[in-house]
Every structure is written in structure tokens, then in C-alpha cells.
N, C-alpha and C positions, 0 to 999 in steps of 0.2 A: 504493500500500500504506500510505502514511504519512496517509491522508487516512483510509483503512477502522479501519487503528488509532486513529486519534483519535476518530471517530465511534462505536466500541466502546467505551473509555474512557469518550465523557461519557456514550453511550447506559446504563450501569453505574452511573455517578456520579447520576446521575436517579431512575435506579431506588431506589439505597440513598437518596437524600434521601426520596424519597416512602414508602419505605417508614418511616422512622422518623417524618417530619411525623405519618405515619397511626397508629404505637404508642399506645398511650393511656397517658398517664402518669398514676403511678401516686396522685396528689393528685385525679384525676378519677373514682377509683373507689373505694367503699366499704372504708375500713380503720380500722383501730381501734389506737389512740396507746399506749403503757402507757411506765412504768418498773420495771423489778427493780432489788433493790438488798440484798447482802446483806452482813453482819460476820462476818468471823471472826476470835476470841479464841487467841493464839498466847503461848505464854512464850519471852522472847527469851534465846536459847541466846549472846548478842553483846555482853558489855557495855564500854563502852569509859567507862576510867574518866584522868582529868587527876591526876596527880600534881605539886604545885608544890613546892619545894624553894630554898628562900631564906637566903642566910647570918646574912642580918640576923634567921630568927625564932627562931634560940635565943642562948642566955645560954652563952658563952665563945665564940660565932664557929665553928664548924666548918668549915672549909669544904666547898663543894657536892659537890668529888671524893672529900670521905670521905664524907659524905651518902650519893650515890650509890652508891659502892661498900658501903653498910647495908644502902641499898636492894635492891640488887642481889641480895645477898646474903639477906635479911628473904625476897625473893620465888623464891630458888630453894629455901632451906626449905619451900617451899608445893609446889613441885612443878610451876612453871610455866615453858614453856618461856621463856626471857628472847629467844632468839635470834628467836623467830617473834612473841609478843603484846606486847615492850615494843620503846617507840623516846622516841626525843628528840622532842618539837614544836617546841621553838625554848631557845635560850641566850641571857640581855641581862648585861650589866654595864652597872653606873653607877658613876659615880666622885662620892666623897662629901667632903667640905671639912669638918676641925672644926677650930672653934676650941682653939686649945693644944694640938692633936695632929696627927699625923701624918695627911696626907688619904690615903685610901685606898679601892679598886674594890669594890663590890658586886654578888655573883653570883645570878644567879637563873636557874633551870632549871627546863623544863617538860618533863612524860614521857607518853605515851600506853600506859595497859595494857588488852590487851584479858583479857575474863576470860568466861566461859561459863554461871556458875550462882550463884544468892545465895548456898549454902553458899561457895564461892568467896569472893565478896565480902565477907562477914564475914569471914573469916580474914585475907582481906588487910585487912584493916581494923585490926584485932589485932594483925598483925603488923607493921603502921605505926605502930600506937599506942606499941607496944613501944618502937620507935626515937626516937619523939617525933617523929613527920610526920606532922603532923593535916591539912594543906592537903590534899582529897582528894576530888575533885568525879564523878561522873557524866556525862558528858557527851552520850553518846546510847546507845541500847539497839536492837540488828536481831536480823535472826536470818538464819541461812548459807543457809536455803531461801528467803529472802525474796519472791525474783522467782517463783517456781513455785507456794507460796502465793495470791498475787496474783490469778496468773493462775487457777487456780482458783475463785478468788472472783471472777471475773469470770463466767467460764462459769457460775456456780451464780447470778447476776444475771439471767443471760440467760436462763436454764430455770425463774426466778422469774417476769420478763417474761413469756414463752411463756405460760403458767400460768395466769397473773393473763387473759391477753387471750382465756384459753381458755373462764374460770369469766366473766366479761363476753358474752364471745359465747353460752354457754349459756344465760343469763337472758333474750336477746333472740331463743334461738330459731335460733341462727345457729353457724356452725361459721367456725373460721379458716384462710387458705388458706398461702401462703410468707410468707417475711418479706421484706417492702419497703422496710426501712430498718434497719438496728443501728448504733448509736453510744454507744461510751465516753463516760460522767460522769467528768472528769478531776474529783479529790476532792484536798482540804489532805494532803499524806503526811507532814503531824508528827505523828499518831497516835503514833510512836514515838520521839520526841525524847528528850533528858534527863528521869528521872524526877526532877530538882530533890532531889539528895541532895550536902550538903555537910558535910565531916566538919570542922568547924574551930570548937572551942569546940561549942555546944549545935547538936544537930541536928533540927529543926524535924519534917521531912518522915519520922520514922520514930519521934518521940518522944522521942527521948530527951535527957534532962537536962544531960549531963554529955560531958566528952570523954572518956573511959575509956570505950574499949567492950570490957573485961574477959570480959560476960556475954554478948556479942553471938554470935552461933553460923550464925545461917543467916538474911539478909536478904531478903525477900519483895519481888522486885523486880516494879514495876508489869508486866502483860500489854502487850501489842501491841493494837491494834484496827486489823486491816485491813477498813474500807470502800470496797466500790466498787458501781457502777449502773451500769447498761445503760438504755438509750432505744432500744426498736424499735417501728416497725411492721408491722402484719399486715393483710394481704385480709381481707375479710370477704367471705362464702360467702351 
């Protein structure tokens, strides 16, 4: 019995190799190559803004824990949850040596706030200016559907693709059969990085002269540009 089993086994094993030596792959028959590749222009609902807080940048020394509690304070006037979009990024002290005086530690505190819309972002802006906390950077901008966007812009690559290999086959007469190959274009995802906005002294990236942003009201934060491509191919008929 052990002999008839075995002999079943390779007799099967034979079979499925011959049958696959004999498939025709799919480089040996007529197909036609293309790329889709589409953008889509998103405003980011995400903005994640660096607040820096140093004892040493005003005149009488505050220290960081009154600062802070301004801050704190500056951003719940606005309306924002403090418990869910602000955090610490990191706390240093350095310790400073003067001559004919007392040496003494220097604090500096870094914060992450996150913020949702440019109306937003002007206000806090205003309302830092107020306190005298110009340090106040941008540091990246997403948006909360990010991944699902994407992914649609993937699928609308690939019904690009499709399309394109459809309007090809038509001028030569020919019609297209399945798809023989689809593959992701992994593309640069800093499309959404820091819009490069820095509020400390004059601000370059938005125009303006001055650190008083007095008149400032609603900030037109750069768009998103999700790109992505698809690489497939198709039979040709």
C-alpha cells in the first residue's frame, strides 16, 4: 500500500509540473504596458504647529511655568481642547556662568499643538502674539482621512491605467483582455510636510513685514497633493 501511495503522489506531482512547464507565461503573449497616475488636491483638516518657549527671550526673565500657564491659558480662550491637541515635545535646561553674578539654569520648553483650520491658526497666532510668544513654527500638515484618500487615489490610477491601455488598443484595432500584472508606484509622501511658516520677527512665507499679527484673521494654509501611479498590464485580444 505504501508503495501504490507513493507512486500516486509522484504520478500527481508530474502531472502538476507538466502542466505548469506547459502554461504560457504571460511575457510570451501579446500585452500592452501602460501607467495611470492620478492627484488629488485635499485641504489639510491636521495642522501640527511647534511652540518654543525660552526664558532667556524676554526682558525681566519669566519663567517657562508662568509662560506656560499664558499659554495654556491664551489657548483655552480659543476654544481648544488642551487635554486632547497640546503636549510637551521635550524640556532642556542649561546652566549658565556670569561673570559678577550669580550662575544660574536656563529653561527651555517645547509644545506640540495640533489645530484643524487656518481660521484657527490665525487666532492662535494673535493670541500668542498677545502674550509675547513669537517662537511658532508649523511643522507638518495631514488630514484625519489621510489613509482612505490614498487609497482612492490609487484605485482612480488604476481605472486611469485601464483607460489609457483601452484608447491604445483601439487605434491598433484591438481590444484588451485581464490584467496580467498591477503594481504600486511607491511616490516621495512629503507632498504634505511643513508649509515652512515661522512666526519669529518677519514672516517670509505668508508676507508679512512685521511680528504683530494684529490684522491677521484666517491663514490660507498650503493644500495637500496626494500623488500616486499604478503600473499594469493587459492581454491584448
Amino acid at each position: 500500500m505504501k508503495i501504490i501511495k507513493s507512486f500516486i503522489v509522484i504520478a500527481l506531482f508530474s502531472n502538476l509540473m507538466i502542466g505548469q512547464n506547459g502554461a504560457k507565461n504571460f511575457i510570451d503573449q501579446p500585452y500592452i504596458e501602460v501607467i495611470g497616475k492620478v492627484e488629488t488636491e485635499i485641504i489639510p483638516n491636521e495642522i501640527y504647529l511647534k511652540i518654543n518657549i525660552n526664558e532667556n527671550d524676554k526682558k525681566g526673565k519669566l519663567s517657562v511655568e508662568v509662560q506656560e500657564n499664558q499659554l495654556i491659558n491664551a489657548l483655552t480662550s480659543l476654544g481648544i481642547d488642551i487635554d486632547k491637541n497640546f503636549s510637551i515635545l521635550n524640556f532642556d535646561g542649561y546652566y549658565q556662568r556670569k561673570f559678577l553674578a550669580s550662575n544660574e539654569v536656563s529653561k527651555i520648553k517645547n509644545y506640540q499643538l495640533i489645530i484643524n483650520d487656518g481660521k484657527t491658526l490665525g487666532k492662535v497666532y494673535q493670541a500668542l502674539d498677545r502674550i509675547d510668544i513669537s517662537n511658532v513654527s508649523i511643522i507638518k500638515t495631514s488630514h484625519s482621512n489621510i489613509e482612505n484618500i490614498r487609497r482612492d487615489t490609487k484605485l482612480k490610477a488604476l481605472k486611469v491605467a485601464r483607460d489609457k491601455a483601452n484608447q491604445y488598443a483601439e487605434v491598433i484595432n484591438q481590444t484588451i483582455g485581464k490584467a496580467l500584472y498591477i503594481q504600486e508606484i511607491t511616490e516621495n509622501r512629503n507632498t504634505y510636510g511643513a508649509n515652512s511658516i515661522n512666526i519669529r520677527g518677519a514672516n517670509t512665507a505668508y508676507g508679512y513685514s512685521s511680528p504683530s499679527l494684529a490684522k491677521i484673521q484666517d491663514l490660507n494654509v498650503k493644500s495637500i497633493i496626494i500623488s500616486e501611479s499604478v503600473h499594469a498590464k493587459f492581454s491584448l485580444n
